[in-house]
C-alpha positions in Angstrom: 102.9 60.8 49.1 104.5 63.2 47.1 103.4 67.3 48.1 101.9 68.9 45.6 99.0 71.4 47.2 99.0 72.8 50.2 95.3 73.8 51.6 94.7 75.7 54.3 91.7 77.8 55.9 92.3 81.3 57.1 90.6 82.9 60.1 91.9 80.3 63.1 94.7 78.7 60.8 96.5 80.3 58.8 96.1 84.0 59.7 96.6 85.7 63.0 94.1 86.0 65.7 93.9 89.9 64.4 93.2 88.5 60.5 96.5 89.1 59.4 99.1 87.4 57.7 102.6 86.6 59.0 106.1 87.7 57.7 106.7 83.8 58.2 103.3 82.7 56.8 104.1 84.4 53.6 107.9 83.1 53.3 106.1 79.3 53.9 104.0 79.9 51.0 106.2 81.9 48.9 108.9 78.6 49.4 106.0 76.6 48.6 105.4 78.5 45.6 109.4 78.3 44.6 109.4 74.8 45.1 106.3 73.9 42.4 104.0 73.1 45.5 100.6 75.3 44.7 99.2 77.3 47.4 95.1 77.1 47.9 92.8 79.0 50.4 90.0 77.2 51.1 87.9 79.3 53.2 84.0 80.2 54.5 85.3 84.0 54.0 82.9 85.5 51.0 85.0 86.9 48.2 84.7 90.9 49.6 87.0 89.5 52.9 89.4 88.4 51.1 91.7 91.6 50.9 93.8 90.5 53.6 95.5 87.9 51.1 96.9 90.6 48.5 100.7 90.6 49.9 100.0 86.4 49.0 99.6 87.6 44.6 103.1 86.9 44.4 102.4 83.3 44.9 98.9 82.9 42.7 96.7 81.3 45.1 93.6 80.1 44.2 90.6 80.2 46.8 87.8 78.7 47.7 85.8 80.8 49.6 82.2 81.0 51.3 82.8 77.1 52.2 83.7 76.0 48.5 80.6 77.8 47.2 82.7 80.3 45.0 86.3 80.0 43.4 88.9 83.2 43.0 91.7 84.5 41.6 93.5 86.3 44.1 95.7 87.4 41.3 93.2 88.7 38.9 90.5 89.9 41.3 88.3 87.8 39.5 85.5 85.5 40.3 85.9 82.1 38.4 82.8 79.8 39.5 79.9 80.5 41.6 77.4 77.5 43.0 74.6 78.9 44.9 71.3 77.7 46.5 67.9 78.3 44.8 65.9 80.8 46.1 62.7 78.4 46.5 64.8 76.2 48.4 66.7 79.0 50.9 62.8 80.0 51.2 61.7 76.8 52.1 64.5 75.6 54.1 64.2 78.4 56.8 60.2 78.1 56.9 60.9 74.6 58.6 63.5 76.0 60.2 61.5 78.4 61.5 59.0 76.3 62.9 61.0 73.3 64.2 63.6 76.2 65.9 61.9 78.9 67.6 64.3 82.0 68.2 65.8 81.5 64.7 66.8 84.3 62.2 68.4 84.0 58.9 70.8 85.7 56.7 72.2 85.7 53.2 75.5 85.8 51.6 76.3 86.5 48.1 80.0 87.2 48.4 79.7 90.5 47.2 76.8 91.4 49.0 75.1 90.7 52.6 71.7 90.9 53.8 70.3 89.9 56.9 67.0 89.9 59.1 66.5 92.7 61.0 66.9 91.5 65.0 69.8 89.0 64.3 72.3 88.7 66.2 76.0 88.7 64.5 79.6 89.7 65.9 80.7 93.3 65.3 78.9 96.1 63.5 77.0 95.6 60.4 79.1 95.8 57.6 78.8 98.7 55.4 76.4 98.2 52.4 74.4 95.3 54.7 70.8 94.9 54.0 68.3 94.5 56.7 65.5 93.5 55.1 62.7 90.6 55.9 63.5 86.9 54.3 61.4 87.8 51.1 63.0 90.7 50.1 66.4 89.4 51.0 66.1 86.4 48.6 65.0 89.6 46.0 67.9 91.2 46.3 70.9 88.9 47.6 70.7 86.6 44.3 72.1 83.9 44.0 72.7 82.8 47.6 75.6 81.0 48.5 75.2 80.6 51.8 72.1 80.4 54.0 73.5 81.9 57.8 70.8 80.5 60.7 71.7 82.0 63.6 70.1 81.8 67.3 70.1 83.9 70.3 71.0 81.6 73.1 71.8 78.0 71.7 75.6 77.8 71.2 76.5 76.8 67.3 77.6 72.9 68.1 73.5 72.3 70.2 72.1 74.2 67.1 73.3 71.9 64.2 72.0 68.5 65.7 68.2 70.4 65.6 68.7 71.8 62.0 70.6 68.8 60.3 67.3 66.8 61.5 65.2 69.6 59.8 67.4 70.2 56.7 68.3 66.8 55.8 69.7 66.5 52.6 68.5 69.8 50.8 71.7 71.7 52.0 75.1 71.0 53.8 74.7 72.1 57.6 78.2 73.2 59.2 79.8 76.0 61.2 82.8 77.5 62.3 81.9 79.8 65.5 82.0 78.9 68.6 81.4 81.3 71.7 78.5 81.4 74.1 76.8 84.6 72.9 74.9 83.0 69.9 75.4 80.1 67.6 75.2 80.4 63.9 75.2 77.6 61.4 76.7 77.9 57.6 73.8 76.4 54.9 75.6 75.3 51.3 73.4 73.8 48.2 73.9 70.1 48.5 77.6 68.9 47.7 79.0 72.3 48.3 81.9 71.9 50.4 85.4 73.0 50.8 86.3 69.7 50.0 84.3 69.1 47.0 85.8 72.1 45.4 89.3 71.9 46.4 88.9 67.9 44.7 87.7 69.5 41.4 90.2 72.1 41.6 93.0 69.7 42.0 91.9 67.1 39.6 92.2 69.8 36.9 95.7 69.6 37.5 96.0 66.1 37.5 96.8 66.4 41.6 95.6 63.2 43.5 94.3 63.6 47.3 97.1 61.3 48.2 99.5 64.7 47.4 97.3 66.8 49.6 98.2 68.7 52.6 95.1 70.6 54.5 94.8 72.7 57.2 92.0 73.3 59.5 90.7 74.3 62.8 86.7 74.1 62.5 83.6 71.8 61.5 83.5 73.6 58.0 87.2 72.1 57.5 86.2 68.7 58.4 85.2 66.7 55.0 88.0 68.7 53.4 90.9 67.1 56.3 89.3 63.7 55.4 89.6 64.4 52.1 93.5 65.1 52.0 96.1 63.0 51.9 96.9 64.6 55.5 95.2 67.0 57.2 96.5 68.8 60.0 95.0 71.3 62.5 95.7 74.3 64.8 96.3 73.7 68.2 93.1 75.8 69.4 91.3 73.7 66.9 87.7 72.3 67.6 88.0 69.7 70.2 86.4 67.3 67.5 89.1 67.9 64.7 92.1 67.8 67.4 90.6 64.1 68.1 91.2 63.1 65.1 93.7 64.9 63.6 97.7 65.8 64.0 98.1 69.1 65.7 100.6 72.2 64.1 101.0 75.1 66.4 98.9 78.1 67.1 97.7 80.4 64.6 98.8 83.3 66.8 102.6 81.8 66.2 102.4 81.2 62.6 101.7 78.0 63.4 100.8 76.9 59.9 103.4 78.2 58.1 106.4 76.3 60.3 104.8 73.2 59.4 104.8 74.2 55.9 108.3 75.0 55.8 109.0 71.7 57.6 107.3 69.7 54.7 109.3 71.4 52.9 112.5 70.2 54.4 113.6 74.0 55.3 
């Protein structure tokens, strides 16, 4: 294989445990860059997170962000495709969900905006600007959803998704990338929306070939897009089911991703 794009997810990969990036992250990248090899982001981060990757302009990533359901220009601060679920569907969706899952409560992202029921549980503080709201109005006002968050109060994220993927079926992608024992919360995309679908399409505009695909990864939501690429590599601290399949690259709180990069690159 020849390296021509190097992929990698942020939070648990390629930036620190504290969400930032490395002096040596950004040399790996920047190299990258130097040496023709294109740089992509492909995260579940919405588009308003993604600040932490302005010291990156210099090297014009792309990303794919709220798990390949938007595409942006870090560069130009601008938005370049959006793919988002239908209202009716998000609406019907979380009724079965609902009903087959008791406990249940749903949010919705937009990437620029974030509502959510009131009573759900989420890490930190809500975000400033957050809308607490009940489902109905949410699908008013956070239009078009990209991503349909179920979350539960006491199943853990990995017991939730075998009850919803029976529910869902084929009407959405199911994934996730938490895992901790205070709540589980599963990631909802409109049918074919992945991180790998996206990065594919945005590499076969270039004429780029999986084949010349590195990818990094650390959770479920990086799975199809590891499979995808040519090689796929994770973090040490990866997902037990990721680090059974795939080669490991060091931890994310040692810049793990960008020694491997330079490595590729012979440096």
């Amino acid at each position: 294989m020849g390296l021509r794009v190097i992929a990698s997810d942020l939070d648990g990969t390629f930036l620190t445990p504290d969400g930032l990036v490395t002096d040596l992250n950004r040399r790996a990248v920047l190299e990258a860059r130097e040496a023709g090899v294109r740089f992509v982001v492909a995260t579940g981060r919405p588009v308003r997170w993604l600040g932490v990757l302005d010291d990156l302009a210099d090297a014009d990533p792309l990303v794919v962000c709220s798990n390949g359901a938007m595409l942006y220009d870090v560069g130009r601060h601008e938005v370049l495709l959006r793919r988002g679920m239908p209202a009716g569907s998000v609406a019907e969706i979380a009724a079965d969900l609902r009903r087959a899952i008791p406990g249940v409560r749903f949010a919705l992202e937009r990437g620029d905006l974030f509502g959510c029921e009131s009573g759900t549980p989420l890490l930190g503080a809500r975000e400033p600007g957050t809308i607490e709201a009940g489902l109905d109005e949410l699908l008013d006002r956070v239009n078009p959803v990209v991503k349909l968050l179920v979350v539960h109060p006491t199943l853990c994220s990995d017991d939730l998704i075998a009850d919803a993927e029976a529910v869902v079926g084929d009407r959405a992608v199911v994934t996730h990338s938490l895992t901790h024992d205070r709540f589980g919360m599963l990631e909802l995309s409109a049918p074919g929306v992945t991180k790998a679908a996206l990065l594919a399409e945005v590499c076969g505009s270039v004429g780029v070939a999986a084949e010349d695909v590195v990818a990094f990864g650390d959770m479920p939501n990086d799975l199809a897009m590891l499979r995808w690429a040519g090689r796929g590599l994770v973090t040490a601290d990866a997902h037990r089911t990721l680090r059974e399949e795939f080669d490991t690259v060091g931890s994310n709180a040692d810049s793990g991703v960008g020694r491997a990069i330079l490595a590729l690159l012979g440096r």
